[in-house]
N, C-alpha and C positions, 0 to 999 in steps of 0.2 A: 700243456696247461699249467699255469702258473699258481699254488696254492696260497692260500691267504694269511701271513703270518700267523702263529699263537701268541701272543702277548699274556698269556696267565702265566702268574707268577711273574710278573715283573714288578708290580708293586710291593711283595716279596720283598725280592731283592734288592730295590731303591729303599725300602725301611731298614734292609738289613746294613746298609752304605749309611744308613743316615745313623742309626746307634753307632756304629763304627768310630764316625768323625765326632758323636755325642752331639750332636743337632736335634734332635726329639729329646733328649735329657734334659739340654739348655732350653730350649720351649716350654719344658716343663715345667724347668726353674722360673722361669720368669712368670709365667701366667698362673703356677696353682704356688709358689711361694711368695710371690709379688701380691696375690690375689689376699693371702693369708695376712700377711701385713699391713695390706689396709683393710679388712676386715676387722684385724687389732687395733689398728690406726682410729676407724672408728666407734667399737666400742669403749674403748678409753675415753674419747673426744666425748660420747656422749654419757659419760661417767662422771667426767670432769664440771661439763655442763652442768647435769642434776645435781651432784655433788654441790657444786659454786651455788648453786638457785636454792637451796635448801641450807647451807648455812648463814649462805645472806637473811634469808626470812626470817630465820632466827636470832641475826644479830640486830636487824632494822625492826625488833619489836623490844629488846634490852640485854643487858650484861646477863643476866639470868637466864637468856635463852640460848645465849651465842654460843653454840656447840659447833666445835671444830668433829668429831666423831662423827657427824651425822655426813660428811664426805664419805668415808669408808662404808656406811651402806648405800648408797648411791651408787657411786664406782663400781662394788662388786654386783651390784645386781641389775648394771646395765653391760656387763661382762657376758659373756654364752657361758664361761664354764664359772659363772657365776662367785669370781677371784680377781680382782686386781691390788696394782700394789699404790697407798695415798703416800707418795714422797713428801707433799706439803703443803701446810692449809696454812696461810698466811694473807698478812693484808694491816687492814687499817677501818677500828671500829668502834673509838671513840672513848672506850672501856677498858683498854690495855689488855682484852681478852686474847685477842689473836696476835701472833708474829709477826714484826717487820719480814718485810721480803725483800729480798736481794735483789740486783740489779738484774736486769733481764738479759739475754745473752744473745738475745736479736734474732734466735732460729726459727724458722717456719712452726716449731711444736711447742713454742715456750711461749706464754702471756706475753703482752708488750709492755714496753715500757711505764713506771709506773703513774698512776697520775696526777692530776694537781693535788697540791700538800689540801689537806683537810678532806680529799672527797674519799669516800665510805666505799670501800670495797674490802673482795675478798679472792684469791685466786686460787687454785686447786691445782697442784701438781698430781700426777698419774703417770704408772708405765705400768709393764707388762708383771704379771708373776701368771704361774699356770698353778691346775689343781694340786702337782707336785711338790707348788712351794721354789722352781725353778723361777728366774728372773730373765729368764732368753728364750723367743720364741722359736720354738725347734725347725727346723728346714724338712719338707717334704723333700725334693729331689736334689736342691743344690749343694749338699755333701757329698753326692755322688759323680761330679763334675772333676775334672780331669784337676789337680792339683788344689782341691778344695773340698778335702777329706777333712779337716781341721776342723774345719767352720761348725761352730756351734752352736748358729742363731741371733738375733737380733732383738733387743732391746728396746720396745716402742715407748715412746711418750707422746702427751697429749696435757694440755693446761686450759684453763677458763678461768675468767672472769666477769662476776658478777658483782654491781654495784649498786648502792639503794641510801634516796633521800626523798623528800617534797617533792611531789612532782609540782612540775607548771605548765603539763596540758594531760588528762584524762578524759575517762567516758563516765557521767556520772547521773544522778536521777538530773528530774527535770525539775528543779524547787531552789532556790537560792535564797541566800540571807546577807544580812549586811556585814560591813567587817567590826563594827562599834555591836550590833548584836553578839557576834562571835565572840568577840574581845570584853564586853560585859557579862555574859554567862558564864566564858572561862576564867573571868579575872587577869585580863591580859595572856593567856595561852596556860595559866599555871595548875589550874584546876580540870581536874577530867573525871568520869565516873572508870569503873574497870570496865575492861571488855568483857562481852556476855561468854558464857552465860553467867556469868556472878553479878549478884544483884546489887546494884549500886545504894549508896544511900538517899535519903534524902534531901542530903545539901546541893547534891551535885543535879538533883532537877531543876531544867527548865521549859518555860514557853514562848512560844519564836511566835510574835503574832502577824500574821501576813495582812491583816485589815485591821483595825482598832479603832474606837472611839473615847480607849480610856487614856490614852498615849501608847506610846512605843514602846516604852519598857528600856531606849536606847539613849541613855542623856548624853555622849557626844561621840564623834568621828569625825574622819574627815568631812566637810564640804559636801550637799552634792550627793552622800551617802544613799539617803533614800529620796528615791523618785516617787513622783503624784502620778499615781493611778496605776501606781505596779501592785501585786499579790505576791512577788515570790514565785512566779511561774515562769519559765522559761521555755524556749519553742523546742519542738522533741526534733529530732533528726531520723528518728523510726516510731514506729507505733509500739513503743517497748517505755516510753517515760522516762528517753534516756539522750544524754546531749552529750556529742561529743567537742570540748572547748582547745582549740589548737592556737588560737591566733590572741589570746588576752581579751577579747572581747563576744560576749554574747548577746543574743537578743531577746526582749521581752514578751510573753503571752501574758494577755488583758484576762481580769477575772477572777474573781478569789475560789470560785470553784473549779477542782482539780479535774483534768481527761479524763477518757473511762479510764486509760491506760495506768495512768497516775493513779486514781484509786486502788487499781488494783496493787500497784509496786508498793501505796504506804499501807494498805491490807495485808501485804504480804509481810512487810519487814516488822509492824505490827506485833502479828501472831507469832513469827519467829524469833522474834528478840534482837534480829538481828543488824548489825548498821549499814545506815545509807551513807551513801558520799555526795558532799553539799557542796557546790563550786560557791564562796564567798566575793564578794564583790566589795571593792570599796569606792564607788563612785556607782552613779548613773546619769545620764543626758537623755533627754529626751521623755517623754508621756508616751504612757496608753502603748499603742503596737508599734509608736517610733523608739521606745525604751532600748538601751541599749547598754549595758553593765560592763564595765572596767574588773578584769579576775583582780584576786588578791593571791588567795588561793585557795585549797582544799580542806575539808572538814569531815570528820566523821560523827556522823551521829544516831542514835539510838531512838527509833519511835517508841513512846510510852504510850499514847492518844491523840488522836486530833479530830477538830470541830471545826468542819468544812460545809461549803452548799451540799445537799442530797450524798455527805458521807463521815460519818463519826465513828467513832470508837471511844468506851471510857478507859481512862486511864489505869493501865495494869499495875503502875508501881504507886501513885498513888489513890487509887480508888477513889478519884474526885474527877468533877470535870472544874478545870480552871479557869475558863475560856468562857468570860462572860459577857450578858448582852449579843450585840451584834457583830461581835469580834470574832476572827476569822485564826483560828490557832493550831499550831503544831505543837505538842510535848513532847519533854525525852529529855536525852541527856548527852552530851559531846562527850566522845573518845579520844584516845588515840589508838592509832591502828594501822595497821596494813592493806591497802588500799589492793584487791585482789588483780582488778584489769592492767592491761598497759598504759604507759604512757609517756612522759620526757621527764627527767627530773632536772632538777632546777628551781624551783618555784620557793618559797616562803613557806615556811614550818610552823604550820596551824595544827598539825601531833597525826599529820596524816605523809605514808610515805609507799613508795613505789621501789620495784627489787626488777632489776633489768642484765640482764646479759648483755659486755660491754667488750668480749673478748675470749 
């Protein structure tokens, strides 16, 4: 009768063959210090990122705000052991705040090359430091590999670039104005009120009238500027009173009274002081719902009050209503500012701008 082999303890003995020749060592290496590495790989990467996105915000608002320092809390606190090292925060910001940066060295972890002379960025160099203060990431098994007792770790890096101007396509309310309105309340782009919540003065009030029977308030612009039978209303792309403008051109909603949707957005920005973003036009073709508006570009502005069909509010800063007779009125006051959504930058600098990760 022939017995059935035992094969226990062979598995044993094939792991004991395989530490031998250092096969389960090197597996080791590769999958939990490979693993480790890009673990670093990515916490750096998204240090760098937030780092880049949060000095840009602060330089695409003024020299006053542009802090290179605010890299170094980003960095370490998209770290686990909550430690990295900012090698360098460099770029081009109009203000001589920030450092030239060097030529780029063309490697998979370094920013690219830099880019056209005048555009506004910022890049963030990052590598490795541990809680120790050490600058090399230590090796879990690959010191223990057959002539690679030496080895001391590896040094990761990681860089971003973030750039910020005008944009020339956003997601903005649903309300438009002309570019001769813009350009006559700002005094050609040069006047602005401050960003809230500090209270502007008076000079820097105005009223944007979307209906009138006493005139425009707008004595020139281009051609063409304002269309017969527009309000200032624009068709929403969601039930949010909100358009998104990609292609230079938008289309008209008939009506000086605002959607529920719309009520509710200049209600809201209203009470909280806080600003809309106005796609400006400088042309329109067309009447009524063939209307169809030429962008110029973006605008930020501040609701004070407005006097609309079935929706008013008086005015908070100046405790009047402006908006007489049969006229159809927005008040407030134009900013500059930071324009919080996405978009493409590009566009004409009406004191509104956009911060994008480019790298």
């Amino acid at each position: 009768m022939r017995v059935k082999a035992d094969d226990r303890g062979a598995l044993g003995v094939l792991i004991s063959i395989l530490l031998g020749f250092g096969v389960l060592l090197g597996m080791g290496a590769i999958v939990i210090d490979a693993g480790m590495l890009y673990q670093e790989r990515a916490e750096l990467q998204n240090g760098s990122d937030a780092g880049a996105l949060a000095v840009a915000r602060g330089c695409a608002t003024g020299a006053s705000t542009c802090m290179v320092n605010k890299a170094n809390y980003y960095a370490n606190h998209n770290a686990k052991d909550g430690v990295s090292t900012v090698e360098q925060v460099c770029g081009f910001d109009g203000n001589s705040v920030l450092s030239a940066c060097p030529a780029s060295t063309g490697k998979m972890v370094d920013c690219p090359a830099k880019p056209a002379s005048g555009t506004k960025y910022v890049d963030v160099h990052t590598s490795t430091q541990t809680g120790s203060g050490d600058t090399l990431l230590p090796p879990a098994f690959s010191r223990s590999l057959l002539g690679n007792d030496s080895y001391a770790g590896t040094r990761v890096h990681a860089c971003a670039r973030a750039t910020w101007g005008p944009p020339k396509t956003a997601t903005t309310i649903a309300f438009t104005i002309s570019w001769c309105e813009w350009s006559t309340a700002t005094s050609g782009g040069t006047v602005f009120g401050p960003v809230p919540p500090a209270t502007p003065p008076l000079s820097a009030h105005r009223v944007l009238k979307l209906h009138t029977t006493s005139g425009t308030g707008c004595p020139g612009g281009p051609a063409g500027s304002d269309g017969p039978g527009e309000f200032g209303w624009v068709d929403e792309v969601d039930d949010d009173c909100s358009v998104l403008i990609t292609n230079n051109t938008y289309s008209a909603d008939t009506g000086a009274s605002a959607g529920k949707d719309c009520k509710t957005a200049l209600a809201a920005s209203w009470s909280s002081h806080t600003a809309v973003w106005l796609p400006v036009y400088t042309k329109v073709t067309g009447t009524g719902t063939g209307g169809t508006y030429t962008l110029s570009g973006f605008a930020g502005f501040v609701i004070t009050g407005y006097w609309l069909p079935g929706a008013s509010q008086k005015d908070w800063l100046t405790n009047k209503n402006e908006c007489k007779g049969s006229d159809k009125c927005i008040a407030g006051y134009f900013v500059q500012g930071l324009m919080p959504n996405s978009g493409t930058i590009g566009g004409p600098d009406l004191g509104v701008r956009i911060v994008q990760l480019t790298g």
